[in-house]
NULUMFI-598827 format. One record per residue (C-alpha): residue number from 1; x, y, z; chain; residue in three letters. Coordinates in Angstrom, 1 decimal. Each point is the difference from the previous one (the first is absolute). Layout:
<recs>
pos:c1:c2:c3:unit:code
NUM:X:Y:Z:A:ALA
...
</recs>
This chain:
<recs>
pos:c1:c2:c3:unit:code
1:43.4:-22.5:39.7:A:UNK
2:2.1:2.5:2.0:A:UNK
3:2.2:-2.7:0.4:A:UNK
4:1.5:0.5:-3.6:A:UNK
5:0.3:4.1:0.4:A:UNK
6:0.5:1.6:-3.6:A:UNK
7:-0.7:-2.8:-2.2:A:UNK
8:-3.2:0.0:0.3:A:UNK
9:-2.3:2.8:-0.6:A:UNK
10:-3.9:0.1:1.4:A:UNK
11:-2.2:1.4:-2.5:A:UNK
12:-3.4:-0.4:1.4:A:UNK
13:-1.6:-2.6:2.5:A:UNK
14:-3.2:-1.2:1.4:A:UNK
15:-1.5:1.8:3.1:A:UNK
16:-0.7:-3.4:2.2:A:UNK
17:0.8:-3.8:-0.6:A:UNK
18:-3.7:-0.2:-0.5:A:UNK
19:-0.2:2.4:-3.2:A:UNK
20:-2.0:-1.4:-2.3:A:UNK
21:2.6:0.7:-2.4:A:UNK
22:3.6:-0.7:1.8:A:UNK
23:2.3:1.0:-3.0:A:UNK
24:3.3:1.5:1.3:A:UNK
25:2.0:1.7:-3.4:A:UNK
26:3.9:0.1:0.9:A:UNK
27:2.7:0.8:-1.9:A:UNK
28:4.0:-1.2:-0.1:A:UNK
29:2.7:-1.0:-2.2:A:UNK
30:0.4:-4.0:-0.1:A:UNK
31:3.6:-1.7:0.3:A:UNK
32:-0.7:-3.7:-0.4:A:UNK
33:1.1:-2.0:1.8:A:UNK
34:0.9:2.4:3.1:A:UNK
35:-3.2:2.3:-0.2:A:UNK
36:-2.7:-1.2:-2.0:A:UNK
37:-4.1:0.2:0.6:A:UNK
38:-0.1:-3.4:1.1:A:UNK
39:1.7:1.5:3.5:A:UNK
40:-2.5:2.7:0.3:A:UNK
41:-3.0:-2.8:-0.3:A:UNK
42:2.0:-1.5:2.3:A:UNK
43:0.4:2.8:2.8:A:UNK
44:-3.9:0.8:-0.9:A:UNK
45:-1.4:-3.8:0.6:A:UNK
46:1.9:-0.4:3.3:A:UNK
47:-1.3:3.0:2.0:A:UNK
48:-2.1:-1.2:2.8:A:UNK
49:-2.4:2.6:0.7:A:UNK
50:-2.1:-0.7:-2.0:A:UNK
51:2.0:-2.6:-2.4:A:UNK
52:-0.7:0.7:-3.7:A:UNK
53:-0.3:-2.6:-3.1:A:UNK
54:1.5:2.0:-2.5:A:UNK
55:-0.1:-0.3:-3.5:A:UNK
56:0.5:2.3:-2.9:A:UNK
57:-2.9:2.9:-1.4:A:UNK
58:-0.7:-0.8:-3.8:A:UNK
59:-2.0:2.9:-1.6:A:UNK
60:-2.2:-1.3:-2.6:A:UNK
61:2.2:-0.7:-3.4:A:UNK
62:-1.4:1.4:-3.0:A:UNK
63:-0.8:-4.1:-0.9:A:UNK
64:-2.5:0.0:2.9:A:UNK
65:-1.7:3.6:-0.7:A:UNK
66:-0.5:-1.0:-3.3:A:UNK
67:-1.3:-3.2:0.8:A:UNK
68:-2.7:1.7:2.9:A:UNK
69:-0.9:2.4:-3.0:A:UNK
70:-0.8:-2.8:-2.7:A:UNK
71:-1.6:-1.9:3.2:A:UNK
72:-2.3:3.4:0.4:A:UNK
73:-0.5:0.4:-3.9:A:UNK
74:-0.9:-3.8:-0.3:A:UNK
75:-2.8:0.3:2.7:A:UNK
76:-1.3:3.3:-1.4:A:UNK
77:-0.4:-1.4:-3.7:A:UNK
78:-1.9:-3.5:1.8:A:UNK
79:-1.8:2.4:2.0:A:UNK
80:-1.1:1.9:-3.6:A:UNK
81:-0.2:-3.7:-1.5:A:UNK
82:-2.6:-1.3:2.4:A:UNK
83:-2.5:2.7:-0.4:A:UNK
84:0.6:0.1:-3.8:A:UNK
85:-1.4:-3.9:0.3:A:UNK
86:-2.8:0.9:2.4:A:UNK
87:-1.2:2.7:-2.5:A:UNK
88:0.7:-2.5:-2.7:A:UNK
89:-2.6:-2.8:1.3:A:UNK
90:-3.3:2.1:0.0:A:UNK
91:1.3:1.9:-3.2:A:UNK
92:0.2:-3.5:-1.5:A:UNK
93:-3.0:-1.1:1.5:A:UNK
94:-2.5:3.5:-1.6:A:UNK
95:2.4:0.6:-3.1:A:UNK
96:1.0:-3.1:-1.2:A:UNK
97:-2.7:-2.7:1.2:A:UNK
98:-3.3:1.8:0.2:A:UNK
99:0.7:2.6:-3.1:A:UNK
100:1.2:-2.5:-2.1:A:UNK
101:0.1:-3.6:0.4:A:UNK
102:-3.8:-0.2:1.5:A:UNK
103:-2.8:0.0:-2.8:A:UNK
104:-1.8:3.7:-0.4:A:UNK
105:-3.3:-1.5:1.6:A:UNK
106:1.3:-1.2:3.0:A:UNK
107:-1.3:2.1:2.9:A:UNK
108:3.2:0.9:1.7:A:UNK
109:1.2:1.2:-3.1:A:UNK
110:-3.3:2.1:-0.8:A:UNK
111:0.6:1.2:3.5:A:UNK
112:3.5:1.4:-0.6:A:UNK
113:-0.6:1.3:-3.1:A:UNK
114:-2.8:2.2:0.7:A:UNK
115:0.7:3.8:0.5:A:UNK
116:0.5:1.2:3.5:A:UNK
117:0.3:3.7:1.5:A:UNK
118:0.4:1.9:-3.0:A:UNK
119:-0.4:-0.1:-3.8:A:UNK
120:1.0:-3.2:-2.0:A:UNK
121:2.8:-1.2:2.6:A:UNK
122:-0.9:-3.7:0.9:A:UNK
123:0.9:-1.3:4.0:A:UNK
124:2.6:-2.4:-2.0:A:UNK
125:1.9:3.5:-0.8:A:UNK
126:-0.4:1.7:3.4:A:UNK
127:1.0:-2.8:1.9:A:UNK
128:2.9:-0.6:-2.7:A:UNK
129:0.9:3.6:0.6:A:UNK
130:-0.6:0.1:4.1:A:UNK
131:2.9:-3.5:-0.5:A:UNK
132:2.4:1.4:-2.4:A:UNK
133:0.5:3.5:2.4:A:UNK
134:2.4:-1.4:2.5:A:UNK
135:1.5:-2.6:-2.5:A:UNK
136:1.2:3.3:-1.8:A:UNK
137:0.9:2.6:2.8:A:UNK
138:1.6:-2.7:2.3:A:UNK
139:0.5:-3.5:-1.7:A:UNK
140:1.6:2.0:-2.8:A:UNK
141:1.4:2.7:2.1:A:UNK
142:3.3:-2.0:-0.2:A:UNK
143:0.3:1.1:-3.4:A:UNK
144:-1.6:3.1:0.0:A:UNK
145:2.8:0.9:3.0:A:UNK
146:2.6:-1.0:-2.5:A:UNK
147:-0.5:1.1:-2.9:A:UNK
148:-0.6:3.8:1.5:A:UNK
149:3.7:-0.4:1.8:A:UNK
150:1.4:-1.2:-3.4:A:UNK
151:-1.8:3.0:-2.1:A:UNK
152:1.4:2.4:2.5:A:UNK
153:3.8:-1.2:0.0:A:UNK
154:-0.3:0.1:-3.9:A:UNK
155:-1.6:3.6:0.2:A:UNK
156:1.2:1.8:3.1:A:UNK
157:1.5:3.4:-0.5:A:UNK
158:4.0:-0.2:-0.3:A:UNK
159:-0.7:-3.4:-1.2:A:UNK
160:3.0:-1.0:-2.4:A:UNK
161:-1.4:-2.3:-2.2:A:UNK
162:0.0:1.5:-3.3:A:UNK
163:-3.5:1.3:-1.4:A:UNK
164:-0.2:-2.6:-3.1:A:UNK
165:1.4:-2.9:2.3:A:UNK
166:-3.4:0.4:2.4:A:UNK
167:-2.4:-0.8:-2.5:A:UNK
168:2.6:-2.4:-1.6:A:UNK
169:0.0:-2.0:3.2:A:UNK
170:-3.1:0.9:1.3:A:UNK
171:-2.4:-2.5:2.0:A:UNK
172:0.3:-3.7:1.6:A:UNK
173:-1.8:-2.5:1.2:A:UNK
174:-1.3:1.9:3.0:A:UNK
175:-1.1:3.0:-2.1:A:UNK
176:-1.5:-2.9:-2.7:A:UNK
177:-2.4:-1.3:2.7:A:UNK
178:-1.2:3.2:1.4:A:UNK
179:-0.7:1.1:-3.2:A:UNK
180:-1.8:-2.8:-1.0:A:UNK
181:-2.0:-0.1:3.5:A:UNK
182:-0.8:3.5:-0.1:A:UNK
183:-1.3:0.4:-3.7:A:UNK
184:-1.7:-2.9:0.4:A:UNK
185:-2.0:1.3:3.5:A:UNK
186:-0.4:3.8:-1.3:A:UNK
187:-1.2:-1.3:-3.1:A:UNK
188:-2.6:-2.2:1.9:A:UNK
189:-0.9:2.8:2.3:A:UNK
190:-0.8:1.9:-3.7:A:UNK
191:-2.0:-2.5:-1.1:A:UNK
192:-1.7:0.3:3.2:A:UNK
193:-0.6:3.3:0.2:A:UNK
194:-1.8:-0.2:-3.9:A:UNK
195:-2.0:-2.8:0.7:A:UNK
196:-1.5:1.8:3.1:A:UNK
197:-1.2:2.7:-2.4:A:UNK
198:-1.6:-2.4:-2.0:A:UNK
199:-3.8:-1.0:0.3:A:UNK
200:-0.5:-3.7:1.1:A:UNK
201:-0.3:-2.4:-3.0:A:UNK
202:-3.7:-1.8:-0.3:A:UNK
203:1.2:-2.8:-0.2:A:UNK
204:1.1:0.1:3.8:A:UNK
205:3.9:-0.8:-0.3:A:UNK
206:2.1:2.7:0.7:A:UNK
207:3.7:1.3:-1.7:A:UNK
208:2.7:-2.5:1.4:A:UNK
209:2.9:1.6:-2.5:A:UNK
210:2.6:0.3:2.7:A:UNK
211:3.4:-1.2:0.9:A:UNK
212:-0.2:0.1:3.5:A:UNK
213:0.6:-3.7:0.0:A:UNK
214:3.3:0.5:-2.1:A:UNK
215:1.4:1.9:3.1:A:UNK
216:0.0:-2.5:2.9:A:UNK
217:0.7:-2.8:-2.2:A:UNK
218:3.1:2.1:-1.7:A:UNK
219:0.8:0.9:3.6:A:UNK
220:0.2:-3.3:1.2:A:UNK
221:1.8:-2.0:-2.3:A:UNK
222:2.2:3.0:-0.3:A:UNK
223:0.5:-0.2:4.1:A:UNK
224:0.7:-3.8:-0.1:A:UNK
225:2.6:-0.1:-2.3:A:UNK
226:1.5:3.0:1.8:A:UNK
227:-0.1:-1.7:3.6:A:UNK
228:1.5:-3.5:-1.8:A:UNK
229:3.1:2.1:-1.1:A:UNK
230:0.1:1.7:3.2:A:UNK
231:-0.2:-3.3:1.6:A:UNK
232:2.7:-1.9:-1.9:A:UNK
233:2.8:2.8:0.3:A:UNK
234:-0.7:-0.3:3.4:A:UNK
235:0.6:-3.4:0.2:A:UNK
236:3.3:0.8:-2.0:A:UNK
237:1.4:2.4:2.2:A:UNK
238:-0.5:-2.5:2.8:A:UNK
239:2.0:-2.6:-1.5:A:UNK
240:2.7:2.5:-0.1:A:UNK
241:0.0:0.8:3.2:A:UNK
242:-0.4:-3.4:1.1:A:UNK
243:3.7:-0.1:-2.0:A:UNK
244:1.3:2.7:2.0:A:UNK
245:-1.2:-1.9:3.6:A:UNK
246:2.2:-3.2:-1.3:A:UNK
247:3.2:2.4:1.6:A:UNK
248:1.4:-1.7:3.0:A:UNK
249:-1.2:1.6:3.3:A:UNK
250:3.6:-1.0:1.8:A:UNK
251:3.5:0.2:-0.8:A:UNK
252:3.6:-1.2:1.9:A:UNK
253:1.7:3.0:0.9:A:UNK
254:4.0:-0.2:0.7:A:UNK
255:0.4:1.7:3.2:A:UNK
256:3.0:0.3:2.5:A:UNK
257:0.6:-2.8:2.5:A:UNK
258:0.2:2.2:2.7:A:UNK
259:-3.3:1.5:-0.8:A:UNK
260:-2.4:-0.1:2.9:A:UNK
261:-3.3:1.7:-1.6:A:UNK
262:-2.6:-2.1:0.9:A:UNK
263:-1.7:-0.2:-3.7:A:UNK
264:-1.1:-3.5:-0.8:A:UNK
265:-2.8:-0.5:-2.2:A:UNK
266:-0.7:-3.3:0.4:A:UNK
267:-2.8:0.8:2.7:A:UNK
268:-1.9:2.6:-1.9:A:UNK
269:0.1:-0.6:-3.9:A:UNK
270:-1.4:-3.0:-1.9:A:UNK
271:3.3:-2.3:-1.1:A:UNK
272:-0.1:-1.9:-3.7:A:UNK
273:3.9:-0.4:-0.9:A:UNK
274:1.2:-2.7:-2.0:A:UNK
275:1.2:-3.6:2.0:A:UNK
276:3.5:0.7:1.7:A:UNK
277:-0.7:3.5:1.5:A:UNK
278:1.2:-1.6:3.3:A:UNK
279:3.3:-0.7:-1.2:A:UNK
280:0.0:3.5:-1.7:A:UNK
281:-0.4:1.7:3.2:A:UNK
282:2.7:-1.9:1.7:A:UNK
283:2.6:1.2:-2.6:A:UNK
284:1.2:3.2:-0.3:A:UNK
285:3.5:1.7:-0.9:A:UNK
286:2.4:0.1:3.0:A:UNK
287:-1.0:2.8:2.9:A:UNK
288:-3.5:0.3:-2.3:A:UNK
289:-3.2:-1.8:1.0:A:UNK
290:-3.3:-0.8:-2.5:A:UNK
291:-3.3:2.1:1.6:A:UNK
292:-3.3:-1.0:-1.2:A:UNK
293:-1.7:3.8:-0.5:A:UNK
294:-3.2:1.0:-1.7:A:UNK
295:1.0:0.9:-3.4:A:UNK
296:-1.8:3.8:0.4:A:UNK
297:3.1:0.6:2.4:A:UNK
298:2.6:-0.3:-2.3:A:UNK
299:2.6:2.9:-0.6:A:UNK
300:2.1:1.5:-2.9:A:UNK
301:3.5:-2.0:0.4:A:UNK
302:-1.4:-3.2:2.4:A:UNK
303:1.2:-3.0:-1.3:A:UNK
304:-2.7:-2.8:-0.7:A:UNK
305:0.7:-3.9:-0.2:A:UNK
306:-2.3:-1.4:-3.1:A:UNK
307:0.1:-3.7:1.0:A:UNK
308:0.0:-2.8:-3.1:A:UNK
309:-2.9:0.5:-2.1:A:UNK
310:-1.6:2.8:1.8:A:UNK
311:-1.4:3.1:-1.0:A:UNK
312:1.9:3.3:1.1:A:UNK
313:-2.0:2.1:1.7:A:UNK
314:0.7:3.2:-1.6:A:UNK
315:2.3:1.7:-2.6:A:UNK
316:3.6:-0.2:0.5:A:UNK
317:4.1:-0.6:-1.1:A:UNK
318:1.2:-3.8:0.2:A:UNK
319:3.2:0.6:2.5:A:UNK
320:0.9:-3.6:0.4:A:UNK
321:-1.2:-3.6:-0.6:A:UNK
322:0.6:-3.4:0.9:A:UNK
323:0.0:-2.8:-2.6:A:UNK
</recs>
């Protein structure tokens, strides 16, 4: 690069060829077609010792950091999802099929229905309560996580949402299900808590007036239909960038005859132009010639060929046309 003196500017490079991150950051003021980037990819890729492949550093765009953070969201609610399911199963199993759909004088029903540990409390309930625990501090914690962030904005000091608005437009869905979750698990754990005061009833079946069950089942439906819209808009935001990829990856530079920069592309990039590209390439104004470049490398005032009925492959001014 010493080669071009002032016009370019080192910012910062790589210790040794071998870094595991060889980014060079330069600096310099483009004059297409004499001085563009293209020649200092150029002087780059044909230095011998070692030689270098070089392409151009993309930081992550603000499309792809949103898409790894939906990506990490989507994984933690399926993550929540699945145990809300596991815990759903056995709750089923004790709450549902055993409480209610077996007769009272079936044995494993007599079984879970007697008292156990203290008071009036049945195993149904304990082993209700011991299931619904981490469906409501970590299958529900996306909710809970939520709505505490949402009550905060709305109530922070200096916050400058009038005082009437906040109760006007207080709550959401978030705050709705971790309401509902956590009334209906405090409540239980109430219930609880009297029952194991109470003597055991002669008849031998204990108190099973809980909601216990109502919390993993709320949990999990609650989940799933947040995952599926999870799912979906991320499904939409890959058709959009699929859109986006549909941008040709080449363009036909104009560039002077007498040009010697040793930039053909036709080596290292993919090529997909339209039928007749040969005969585009062979044409040119007088003392200009047609380079095939990678369309990354294109500069402010380069003039591009759009052959018939292809796309152009960035934004520009029509300077002349043919036909």
């Amino acid at each position: 690069l010493q080669a071009f003196e002032d016009r370019v500017t080192i910012e910062s490079c790589f210790e040794a060829w071998n870094d595991s991150k060889p980014i060079i950051t330069i600096s310099y003021t483009p004059n297409a077609p004499d001085f563009t980037l293209r020649d200092i990819v150029s002087a780059i890729a044909t230095s011998s010792k070692p030689p270098f492949t070089v392409t151009v550093a993309k930081p992550p765009s603000l499309e792809e950091r949103a898409r790894l953070m939906h990506a990490r969201e989507q994984q933690r609610l399926f993550m929540r999802l699945l145990s809300a399911v596991i815990l759903a199963i056995p709750t089923f199993i004790i709450g549902i099929v055993y409480m209610t759909l077996l007769p009272s004088t079936n044995p494993r029903r007599m079984w879970f229905m007697s008292p156990l540990w203290a008071g009036n409390v049945s195993r149904a309930e304990w082993a209700l309560f011991i299931l619904a625990t981490p469906a409501m501090f970590y299958s529900a914690g996306h909710f809970h996580r939520r709505s505490i962030k949402e009550l905060y904005g709305l109530w922070r000091p200096g916050s400058r949402t009038p005082l009437l608005r906040r109760f006007i437009r207080f709550g959401s869905m978030n705050l709705l299900v971790s309401f509902g979750v956590s009334i209906a698990y405090f409540a239980s754990i109430a219930l609880l808590g009297l029952a194991a005061a109470q003597s055991p009833e002669p008849s031998g079946e204990a108190n099973n007036t809980t909601y216990f069950d109502s919390v993993v089942f709320l949990t999990m439906f609650l989940l799933a239909g947040r995952y599926l819209e999870a799912y979906s808009k991320g499904r939409t935001a890959d058709a959009v960038t699929a859109l986006g990829k549909l941008r040709p990856t080449e363009a036909l530079v104009l560039v002077p005859e007498q040009s010697d920069t040793p930039f053909e592309s036709s080596t290292d990039f993919n090529t997909d132009l339209e039928k007749g590209l040969d005969e585009e390439l062979k044409s040119g104004k007088p003392g200009m010639r047609v380079q095939k470049v990678n369309a990354e490398f294109l500069e402010v005032g380069d003039v591009v060929r759009v052959p018939h009925g292809a796309t152009p492959p960035t934004d520009g001014i029509i300077v002349s046309r043919d036909g």
